[in-house]
BANUMI-739302 format. One record per residue (C-alpha): residue number from 1; residue in three letters; chain; y, z, x. Coordinates in pm, 1 decimal. Example, Ala and Ser with C-alpha at 12.3 -4.5 7.8 and 13.67 -1.06 7.14 Angstrom:
<rs>
     k     r   c          y          z          x
     1   Ala   A     -450.0      780.0     1230.0
     2   Ser   A     -106.0      714.0     1367.0
</rs>
This chain:
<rs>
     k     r   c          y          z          x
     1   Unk   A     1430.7    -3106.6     -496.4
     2   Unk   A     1351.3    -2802.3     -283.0
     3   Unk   A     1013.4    -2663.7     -324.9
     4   Unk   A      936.6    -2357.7     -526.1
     5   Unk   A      830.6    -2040.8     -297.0
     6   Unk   A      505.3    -1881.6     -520.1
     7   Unk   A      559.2    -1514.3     -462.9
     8   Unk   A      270.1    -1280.1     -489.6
     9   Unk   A      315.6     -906.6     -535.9
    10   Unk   A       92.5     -631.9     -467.2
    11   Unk   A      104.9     -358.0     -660.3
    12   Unk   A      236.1     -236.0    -1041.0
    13   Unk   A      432.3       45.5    -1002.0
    14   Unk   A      804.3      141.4    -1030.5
    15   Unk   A      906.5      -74.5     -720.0
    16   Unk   A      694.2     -378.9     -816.3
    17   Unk   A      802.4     -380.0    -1168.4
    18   Unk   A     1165.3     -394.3    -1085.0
    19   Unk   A     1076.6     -663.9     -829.5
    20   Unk   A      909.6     -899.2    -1086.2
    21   Unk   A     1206.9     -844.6    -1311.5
    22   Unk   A     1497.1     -941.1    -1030.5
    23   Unk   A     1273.1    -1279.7     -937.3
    24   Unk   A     1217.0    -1390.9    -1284.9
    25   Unk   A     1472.4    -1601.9    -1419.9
    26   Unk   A     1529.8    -1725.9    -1043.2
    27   Unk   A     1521.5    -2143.8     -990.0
    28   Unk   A     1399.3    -2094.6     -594.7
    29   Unk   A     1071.9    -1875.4     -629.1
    30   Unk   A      839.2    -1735.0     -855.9
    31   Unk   A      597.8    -1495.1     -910.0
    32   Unk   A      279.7    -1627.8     -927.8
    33   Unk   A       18.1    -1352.4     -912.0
    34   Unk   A       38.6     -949.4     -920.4
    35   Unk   A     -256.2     -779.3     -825.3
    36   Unk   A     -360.2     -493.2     -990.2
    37   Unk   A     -640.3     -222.3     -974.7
    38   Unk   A     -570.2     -139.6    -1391.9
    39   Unk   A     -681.7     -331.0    -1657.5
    40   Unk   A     -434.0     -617.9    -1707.6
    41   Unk   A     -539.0     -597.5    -2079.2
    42   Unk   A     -380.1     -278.0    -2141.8
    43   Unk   A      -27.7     -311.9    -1925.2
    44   Unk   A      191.7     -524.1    -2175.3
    45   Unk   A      448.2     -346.1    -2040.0
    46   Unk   A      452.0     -472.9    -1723.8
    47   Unk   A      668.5     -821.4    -1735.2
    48   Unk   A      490.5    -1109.5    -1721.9
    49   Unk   A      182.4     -918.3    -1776.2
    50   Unk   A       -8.5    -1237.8    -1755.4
    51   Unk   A       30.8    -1314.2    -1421.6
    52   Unk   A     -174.4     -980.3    -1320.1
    53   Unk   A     -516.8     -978.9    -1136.0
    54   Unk   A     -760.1     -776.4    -1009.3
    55   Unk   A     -912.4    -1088.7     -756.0
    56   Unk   A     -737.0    -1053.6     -413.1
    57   Unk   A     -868.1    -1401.5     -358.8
    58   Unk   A     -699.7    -1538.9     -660.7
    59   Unk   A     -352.3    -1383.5     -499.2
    60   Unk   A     -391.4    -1533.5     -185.0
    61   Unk   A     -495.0    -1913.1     -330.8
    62   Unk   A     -139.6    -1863.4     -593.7
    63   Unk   A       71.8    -1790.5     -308.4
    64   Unk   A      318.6    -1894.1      -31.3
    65   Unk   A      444.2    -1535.9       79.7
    66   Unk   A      321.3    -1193.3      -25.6
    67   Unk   A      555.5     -860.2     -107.2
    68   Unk   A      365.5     -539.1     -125.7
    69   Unk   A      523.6     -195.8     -274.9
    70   Unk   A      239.7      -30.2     -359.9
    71   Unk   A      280.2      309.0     -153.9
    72   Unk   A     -165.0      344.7      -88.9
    73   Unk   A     -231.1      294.2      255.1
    74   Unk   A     -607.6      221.0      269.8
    75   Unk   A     -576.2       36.0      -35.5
    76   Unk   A     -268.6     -223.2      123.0
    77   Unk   A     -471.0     -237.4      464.9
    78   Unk   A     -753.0     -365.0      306.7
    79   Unk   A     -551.6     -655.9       85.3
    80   Unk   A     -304.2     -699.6      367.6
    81   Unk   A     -588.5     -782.0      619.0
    82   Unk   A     -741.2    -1027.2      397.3
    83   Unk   A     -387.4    -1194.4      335.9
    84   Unk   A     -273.5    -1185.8      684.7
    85   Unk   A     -606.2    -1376.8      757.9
    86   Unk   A     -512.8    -1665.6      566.3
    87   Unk   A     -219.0    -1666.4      792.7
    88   Unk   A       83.4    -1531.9      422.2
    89   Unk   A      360.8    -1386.0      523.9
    90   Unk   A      376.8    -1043.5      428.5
    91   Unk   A      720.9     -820.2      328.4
    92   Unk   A      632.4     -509.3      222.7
    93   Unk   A      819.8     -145.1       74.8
    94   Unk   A      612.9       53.5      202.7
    95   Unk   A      647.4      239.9      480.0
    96   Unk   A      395.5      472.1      437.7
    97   Unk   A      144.8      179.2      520.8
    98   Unk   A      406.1       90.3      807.8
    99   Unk   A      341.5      387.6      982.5
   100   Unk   A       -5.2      413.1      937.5
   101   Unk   A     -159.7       61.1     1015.8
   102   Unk   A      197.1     -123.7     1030.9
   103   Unk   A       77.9     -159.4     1418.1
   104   Unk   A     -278.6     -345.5     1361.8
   105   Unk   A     -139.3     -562.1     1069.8
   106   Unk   A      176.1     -665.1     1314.4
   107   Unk   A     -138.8     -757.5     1497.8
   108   Unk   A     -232.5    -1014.2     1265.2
   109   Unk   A       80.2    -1175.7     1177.3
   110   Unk   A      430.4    -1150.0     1004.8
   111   Unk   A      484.2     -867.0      859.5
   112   Unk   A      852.2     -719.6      783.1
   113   Unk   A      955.7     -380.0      603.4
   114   Unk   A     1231.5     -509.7      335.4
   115   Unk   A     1558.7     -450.7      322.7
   116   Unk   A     1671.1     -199.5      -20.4
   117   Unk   A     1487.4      125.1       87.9
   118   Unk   A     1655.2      325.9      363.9
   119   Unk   A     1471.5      227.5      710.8
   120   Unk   A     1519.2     -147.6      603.7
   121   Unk   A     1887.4      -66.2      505.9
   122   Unk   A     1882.9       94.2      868.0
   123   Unk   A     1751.4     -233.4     1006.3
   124   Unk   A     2017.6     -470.3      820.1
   125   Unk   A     2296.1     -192.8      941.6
   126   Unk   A     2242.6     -201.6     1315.8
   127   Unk   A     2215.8     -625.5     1367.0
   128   Unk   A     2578.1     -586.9     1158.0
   129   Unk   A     2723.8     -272.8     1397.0
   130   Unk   A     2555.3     -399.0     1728.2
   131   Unk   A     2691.2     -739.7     1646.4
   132   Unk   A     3054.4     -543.4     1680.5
   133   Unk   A     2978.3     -413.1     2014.5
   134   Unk   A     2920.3      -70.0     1887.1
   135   Unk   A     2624.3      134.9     2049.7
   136   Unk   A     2390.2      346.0     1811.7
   137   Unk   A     2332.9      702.9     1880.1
   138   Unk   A     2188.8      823.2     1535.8
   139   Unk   A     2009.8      599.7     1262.4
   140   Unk   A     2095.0      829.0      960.5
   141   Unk   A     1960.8      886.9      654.6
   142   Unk   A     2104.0     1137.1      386.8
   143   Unk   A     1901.6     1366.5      180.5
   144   Unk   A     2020.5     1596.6     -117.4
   145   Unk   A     1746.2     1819.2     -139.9
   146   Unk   A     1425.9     1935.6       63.0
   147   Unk   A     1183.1     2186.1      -52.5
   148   Unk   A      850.2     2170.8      155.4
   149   Unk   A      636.0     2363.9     -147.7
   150   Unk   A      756.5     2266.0     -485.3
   151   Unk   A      559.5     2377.4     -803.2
   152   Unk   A      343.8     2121.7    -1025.9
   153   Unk   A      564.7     2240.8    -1292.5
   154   Unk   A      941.9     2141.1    -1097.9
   155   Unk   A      754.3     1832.1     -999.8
   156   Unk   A      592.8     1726.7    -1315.1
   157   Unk   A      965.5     1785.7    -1498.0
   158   Unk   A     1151.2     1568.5    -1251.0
   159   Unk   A      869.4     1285.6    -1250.8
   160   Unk   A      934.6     1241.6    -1620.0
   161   Unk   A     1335.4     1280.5    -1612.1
   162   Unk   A     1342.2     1043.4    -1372.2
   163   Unk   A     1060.9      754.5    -1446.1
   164   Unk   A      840.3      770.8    -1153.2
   165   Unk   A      523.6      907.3    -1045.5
   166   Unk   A      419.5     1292.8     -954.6
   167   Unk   A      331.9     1196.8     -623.1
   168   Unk   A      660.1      994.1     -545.2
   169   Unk   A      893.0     1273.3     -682.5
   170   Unk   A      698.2     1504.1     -533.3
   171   Unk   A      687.6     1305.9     -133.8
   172   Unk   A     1075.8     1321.6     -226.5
   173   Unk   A     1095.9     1669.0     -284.2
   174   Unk   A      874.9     1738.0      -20.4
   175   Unk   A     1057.3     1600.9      256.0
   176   Unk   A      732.0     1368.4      334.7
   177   Unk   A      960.2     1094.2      219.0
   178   Unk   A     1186.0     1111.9      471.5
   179   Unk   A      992.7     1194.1      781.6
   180   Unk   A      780.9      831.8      733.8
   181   Unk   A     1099.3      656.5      643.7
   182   Unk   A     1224.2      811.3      968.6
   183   Unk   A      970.1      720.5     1171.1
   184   Unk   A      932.5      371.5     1091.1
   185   Unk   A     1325.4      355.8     1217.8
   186   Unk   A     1234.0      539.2     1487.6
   187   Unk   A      936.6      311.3     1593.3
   188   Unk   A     1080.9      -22.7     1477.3
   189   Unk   A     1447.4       -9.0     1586.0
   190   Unk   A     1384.7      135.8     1982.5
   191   Unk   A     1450.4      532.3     1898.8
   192   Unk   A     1308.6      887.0     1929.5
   193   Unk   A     1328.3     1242.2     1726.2
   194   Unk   A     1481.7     1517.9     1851.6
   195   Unk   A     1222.6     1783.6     1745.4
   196   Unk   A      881.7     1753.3     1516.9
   197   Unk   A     1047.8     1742.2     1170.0
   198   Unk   A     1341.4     1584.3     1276.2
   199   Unk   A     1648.3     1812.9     1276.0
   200   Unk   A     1765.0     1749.0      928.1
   201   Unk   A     2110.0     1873.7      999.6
   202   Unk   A     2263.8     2102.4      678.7
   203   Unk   A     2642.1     1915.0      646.3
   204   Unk   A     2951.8     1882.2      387.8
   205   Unk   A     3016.4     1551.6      463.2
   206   Unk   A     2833.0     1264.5      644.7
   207   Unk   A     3040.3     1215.4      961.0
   208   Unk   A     3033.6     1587.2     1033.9
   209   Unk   A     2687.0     1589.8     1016.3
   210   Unk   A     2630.1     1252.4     1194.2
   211   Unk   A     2850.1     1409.1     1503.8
   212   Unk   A     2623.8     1684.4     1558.1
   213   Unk   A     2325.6     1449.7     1559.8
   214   Unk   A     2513.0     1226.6     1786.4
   215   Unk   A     2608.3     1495.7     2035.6
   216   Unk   A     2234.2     1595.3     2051.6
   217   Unk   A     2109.7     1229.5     2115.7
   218   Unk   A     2340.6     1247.5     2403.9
   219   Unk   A     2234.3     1558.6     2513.3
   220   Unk   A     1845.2     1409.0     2540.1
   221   Unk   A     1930.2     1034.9     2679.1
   222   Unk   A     1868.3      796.8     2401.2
   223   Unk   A     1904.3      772.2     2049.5
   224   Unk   A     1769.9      983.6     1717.7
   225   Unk   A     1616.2      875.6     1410.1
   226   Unk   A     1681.2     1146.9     1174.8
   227   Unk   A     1879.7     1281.6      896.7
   228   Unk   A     2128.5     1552.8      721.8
   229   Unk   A     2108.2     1749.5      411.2
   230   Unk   A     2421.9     1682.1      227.6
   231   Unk   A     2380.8     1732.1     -147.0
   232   Unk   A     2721.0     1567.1     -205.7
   233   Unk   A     2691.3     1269.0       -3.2
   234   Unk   A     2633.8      948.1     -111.0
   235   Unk   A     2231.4      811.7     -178.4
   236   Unk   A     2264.9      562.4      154.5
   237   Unk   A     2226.0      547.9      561.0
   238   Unk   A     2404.6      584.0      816.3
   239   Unk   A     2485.4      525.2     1197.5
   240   Unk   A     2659.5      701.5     1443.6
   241   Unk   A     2767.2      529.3     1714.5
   242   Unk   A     2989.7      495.6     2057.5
   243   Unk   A     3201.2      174.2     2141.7
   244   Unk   A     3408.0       98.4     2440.8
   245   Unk   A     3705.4      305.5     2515.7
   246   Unk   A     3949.4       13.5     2540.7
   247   Unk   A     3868.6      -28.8     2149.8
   248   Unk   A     3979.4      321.2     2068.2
   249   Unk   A     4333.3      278.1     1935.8
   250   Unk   A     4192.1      -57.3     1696.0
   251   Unk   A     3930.4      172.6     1606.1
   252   Unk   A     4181.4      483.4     1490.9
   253   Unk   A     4394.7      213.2     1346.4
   254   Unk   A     4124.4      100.8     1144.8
   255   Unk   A     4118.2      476.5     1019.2
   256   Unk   A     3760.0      525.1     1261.0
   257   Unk   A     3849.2      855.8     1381.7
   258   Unk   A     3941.5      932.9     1707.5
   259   Unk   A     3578.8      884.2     1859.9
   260   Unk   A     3404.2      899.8     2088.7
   261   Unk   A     3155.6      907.1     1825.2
   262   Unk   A     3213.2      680.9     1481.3
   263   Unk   A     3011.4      690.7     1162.0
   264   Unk   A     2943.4      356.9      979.9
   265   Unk   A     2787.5      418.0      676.8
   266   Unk   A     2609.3      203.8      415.0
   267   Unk   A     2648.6      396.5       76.9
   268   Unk   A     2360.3      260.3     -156.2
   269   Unk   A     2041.1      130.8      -72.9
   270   Unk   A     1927.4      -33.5     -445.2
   271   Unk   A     1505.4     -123.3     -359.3
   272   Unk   A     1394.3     -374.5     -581.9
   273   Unk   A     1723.0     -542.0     -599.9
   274   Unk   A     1724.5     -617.3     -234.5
   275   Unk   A     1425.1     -709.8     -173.8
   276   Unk   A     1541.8    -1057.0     -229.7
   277   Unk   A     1719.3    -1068.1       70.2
   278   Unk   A     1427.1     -997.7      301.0
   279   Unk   A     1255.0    -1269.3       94.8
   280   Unk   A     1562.8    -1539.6      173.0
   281   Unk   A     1516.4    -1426.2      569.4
   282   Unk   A     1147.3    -1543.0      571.0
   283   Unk   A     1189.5    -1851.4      405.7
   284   Unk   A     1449.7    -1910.3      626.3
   285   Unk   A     1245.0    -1861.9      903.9
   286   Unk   A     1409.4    -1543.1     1011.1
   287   Unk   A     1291.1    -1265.5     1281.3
   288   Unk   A     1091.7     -985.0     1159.6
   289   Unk   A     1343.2     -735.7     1014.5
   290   Unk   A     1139.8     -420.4     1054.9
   291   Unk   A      789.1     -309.7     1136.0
   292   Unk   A      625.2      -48.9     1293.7
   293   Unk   A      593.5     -191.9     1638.4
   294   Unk   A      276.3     -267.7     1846.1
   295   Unk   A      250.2       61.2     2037.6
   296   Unk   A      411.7      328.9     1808.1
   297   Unk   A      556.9      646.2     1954.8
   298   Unk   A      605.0      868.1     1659.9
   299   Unk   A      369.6      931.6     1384.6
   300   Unk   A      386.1     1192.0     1073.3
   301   Unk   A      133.0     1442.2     1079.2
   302   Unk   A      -58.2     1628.6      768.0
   303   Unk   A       52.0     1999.4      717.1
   304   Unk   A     -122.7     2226.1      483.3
   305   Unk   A      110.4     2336.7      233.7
   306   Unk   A     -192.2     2645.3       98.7
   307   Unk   A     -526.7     2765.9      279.9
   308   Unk   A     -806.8     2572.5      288.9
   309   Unk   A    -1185.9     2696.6      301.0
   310   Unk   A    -1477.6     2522.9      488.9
   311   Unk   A    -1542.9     2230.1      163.9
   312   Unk   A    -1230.0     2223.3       -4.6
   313   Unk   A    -1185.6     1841.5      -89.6
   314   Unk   A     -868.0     1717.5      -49.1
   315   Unk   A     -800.7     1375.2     -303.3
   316   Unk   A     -464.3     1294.6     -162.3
   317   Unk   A     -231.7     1395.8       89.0
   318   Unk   A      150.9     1216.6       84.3
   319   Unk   A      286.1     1343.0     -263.4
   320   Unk   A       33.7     1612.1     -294.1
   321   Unk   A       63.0     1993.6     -345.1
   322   Unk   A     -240.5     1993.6      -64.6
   323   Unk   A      -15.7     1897.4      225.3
   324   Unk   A      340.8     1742.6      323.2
   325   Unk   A      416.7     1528.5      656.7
   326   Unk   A      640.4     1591.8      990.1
   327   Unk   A      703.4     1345.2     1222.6
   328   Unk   A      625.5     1413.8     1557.9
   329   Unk   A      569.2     1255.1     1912.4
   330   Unk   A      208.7     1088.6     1919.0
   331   Unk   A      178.4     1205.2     2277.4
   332   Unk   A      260.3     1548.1     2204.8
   333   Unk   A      -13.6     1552.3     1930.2
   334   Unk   A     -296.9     1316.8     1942.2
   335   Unk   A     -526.4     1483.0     1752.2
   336   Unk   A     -334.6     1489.5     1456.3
   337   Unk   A     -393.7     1329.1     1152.1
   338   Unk   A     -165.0     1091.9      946.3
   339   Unk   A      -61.2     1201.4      657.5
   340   Unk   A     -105.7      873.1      528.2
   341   Unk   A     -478.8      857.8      626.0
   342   Unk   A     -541.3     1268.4      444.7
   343   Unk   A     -714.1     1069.2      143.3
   344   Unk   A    -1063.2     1178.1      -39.4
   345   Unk   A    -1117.2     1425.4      308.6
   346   Unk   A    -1342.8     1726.5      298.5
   347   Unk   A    -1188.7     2044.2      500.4
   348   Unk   A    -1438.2     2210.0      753.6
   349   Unk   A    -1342.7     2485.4      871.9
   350   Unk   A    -1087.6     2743.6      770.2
   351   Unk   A     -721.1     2601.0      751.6
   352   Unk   A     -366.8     2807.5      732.4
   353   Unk   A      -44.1     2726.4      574.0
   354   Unk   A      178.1     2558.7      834.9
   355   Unk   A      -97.9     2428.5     1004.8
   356   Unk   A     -103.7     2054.8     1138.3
   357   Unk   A     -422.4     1888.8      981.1
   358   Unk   A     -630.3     1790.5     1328.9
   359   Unk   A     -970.7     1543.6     1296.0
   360   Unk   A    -1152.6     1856.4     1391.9
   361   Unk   A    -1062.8     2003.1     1120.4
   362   Unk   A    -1146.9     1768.9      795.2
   363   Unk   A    -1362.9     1460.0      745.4
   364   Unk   A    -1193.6     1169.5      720.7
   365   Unk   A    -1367.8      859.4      521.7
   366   Unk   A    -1463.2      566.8      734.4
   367   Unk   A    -1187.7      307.8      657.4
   368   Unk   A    -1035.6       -3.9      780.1
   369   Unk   A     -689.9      181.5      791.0
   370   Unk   A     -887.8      465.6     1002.1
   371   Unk   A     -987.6      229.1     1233.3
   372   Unk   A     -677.3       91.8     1234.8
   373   Unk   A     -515.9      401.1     1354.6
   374   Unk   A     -758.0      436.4     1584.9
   375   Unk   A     -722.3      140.0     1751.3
   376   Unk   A     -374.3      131.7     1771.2
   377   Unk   A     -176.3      473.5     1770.7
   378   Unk   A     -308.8      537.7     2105.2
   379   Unk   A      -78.4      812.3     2321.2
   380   Unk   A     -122.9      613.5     2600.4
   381   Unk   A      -39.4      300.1     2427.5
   382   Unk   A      366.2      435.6     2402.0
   383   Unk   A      620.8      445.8     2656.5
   384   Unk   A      781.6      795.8     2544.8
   385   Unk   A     1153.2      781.4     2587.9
   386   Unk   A     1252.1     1077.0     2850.6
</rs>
């Protein structure tokens, strides 16, 4: 009889609740242990509401393999440090954490973004079109709407029409969302941005938008991580991507286009549901999907989204109405802070709208995910692409 996989989960939210419900009821793995920071005594809602646990300890003695969704970046370091150093494999949803401290906790062991949210959708996308021969140009993603300074009151209307947390809907709304996603396919899967915010590339349809990312990536020498704006496309990724010439009149046949540039595109990416894939690759002893890479080349820096005076506090930064993130080159900006890192800081000096958020300017807590960064995000620790 093949042995049972105990599956702990990190985390309580909207992503970890649907992930509890797709492995129950499952005969190879179960969830053992889902650590919480809430009282487990007042969340009978959450399935299986037994299994939760404040004691990272007791998650790591309940468990062969660890999935974390839980979005907090200097919360997961912490856990994910202590679990990596009991040698668990880790899959996480998160790529906030990915491009924060993905780098030191790569460090310590196996750790793999999951497949079902776009940049591990992106991953699963290019071993299926590089397997065909075809050459990437643009890892897409596709975005309906993007406003950098929504109100509480938009934001607090969507969170409840849609089930999800303020701060989610609002890192959606934002466009902060999209710029970490972007960057962790930029970092993990060998490619660069075109511009600090990405280009984000206003479009009818996905293939007409893809071909104008695509003839920029040629223009600069390798290929973009980015996205378009396309209200009426479809909630999935995409890549654009070249293939050999003698191929071109299969390729029209199989209604392609004429080239030389040719949009594959996934059309769904459902989260929870899929993280169960990434979970049959690591018990399988397969390759890391996705991370962040050891020496990261893009980051996504804090912007102030309002003025700030000399002792403003600032609780929060991804999903806030304090601040929204950019990606950018790390050598272009060193002294720039991650938005995922902009958590319980204290402003000192005066700050403008638009600004980048530099360490000069705020105080940063002393964590183990700002050491991290620290440590690892080094400019000259990247080899920039051209």
């Amino acid at each position: 009889m093949d042995t049972v996989a105990r599956i702990g989960v990190v985390g309580t939210g909207f992503i970890a609740r649907g992930l509890v419900m797709a492995l129950d009821g499952r005969s190879d793995v179960e969830v053992s242990k889902v650590l919480t920071r809430t009282d487990p005594r007042k969340r009978q809602e959450f399935p299986g509401e037994k299994r939760l646990t404040r004691s990272v300890e007791e998650l790591i003695e309940h468990s062969d393999i660890i999935i974390e969704c839980t979005g907090d970046v200097v919360y997961a370091t912490e856990v994910l440090d202590r679990v990596m150093r009991e040698s668990l494999p880790v899959i996480t949803m998160d790529a906030e954490l990915q491009v924060t401290t993905g780098p030191y906790l790569a460090r310590l062991g196996y750790i793999t973004e999951a497949e079902g949210d776009q940049p591990g959708c992106l991953a699963t996308l290019k071993e299926e079109v590089t397997q065909m021969g075809f050459r990437p140009l643009v890892y897409g993603n596709i975005k309906g709407f993007l406003n950098h300074t929504p109100s509480i009151e938009e934001m607090r209307y969507w969170a409840g029409k849609q089930g999800i947390s303020l701060d989610k809907v609002t890192s959606f709304t934002d466009g902060t969302k999209v710029q970490i996603e972007q960057t962790l396919v930029a970092n993990g899967l060998g490619a660069g941005i075109a511009q600090p915010g990405l280009t984000g590339v206003s479009a009818d349809d996905v293939s007409s938008g893809g071909a104008i990312l695509a003839a920029k990536a040629k223009s600069l020498g390798y290929p973009v991580s980015d996205f378009i704006l396309s209200p009426g496309s479809p909630a999935g990724v995409f890549i654009v991507a070249e293939h050999d010439e003698k191929f071109r009149d299969y390729l029209r046949y199989y209604k392609m286009g004429e080239g030389p540039f040719y949009t594959l595109l996934r059309n769904y990416h459902l989260c929870n549901l899929e993280i169960v894939k990434t979970l049959k690759r690591v018990q399988n002893g397969g390759e890391v999907l996705l991370n962040n890479g050891l020496c990261p080349e893009i980051s996504v820096a804090a912007v102030a989204k309002r003025s700030f005076r000399p002792g403003d506090r600032i609780p929060r930064g991804i999903g806030s109405f304090d601040a929204y993130g950019i990606a950018v080159r790390i050598r272009d900006f060193p002294d720039h802070i991650p938005i995922g890192l902009l958590s319980e800081a204290v402003v000192r000096r005066h700050i403008k709208p638009g600004s980048l958020f530099s360490f000069d300017d705020v105080e940063i807590p002393e964590t183990l995910a700002l050491d991290a960064w620290l440590g690892c995000a080094k400019p000259q620790c990247a080899t920039p692409h051209a």
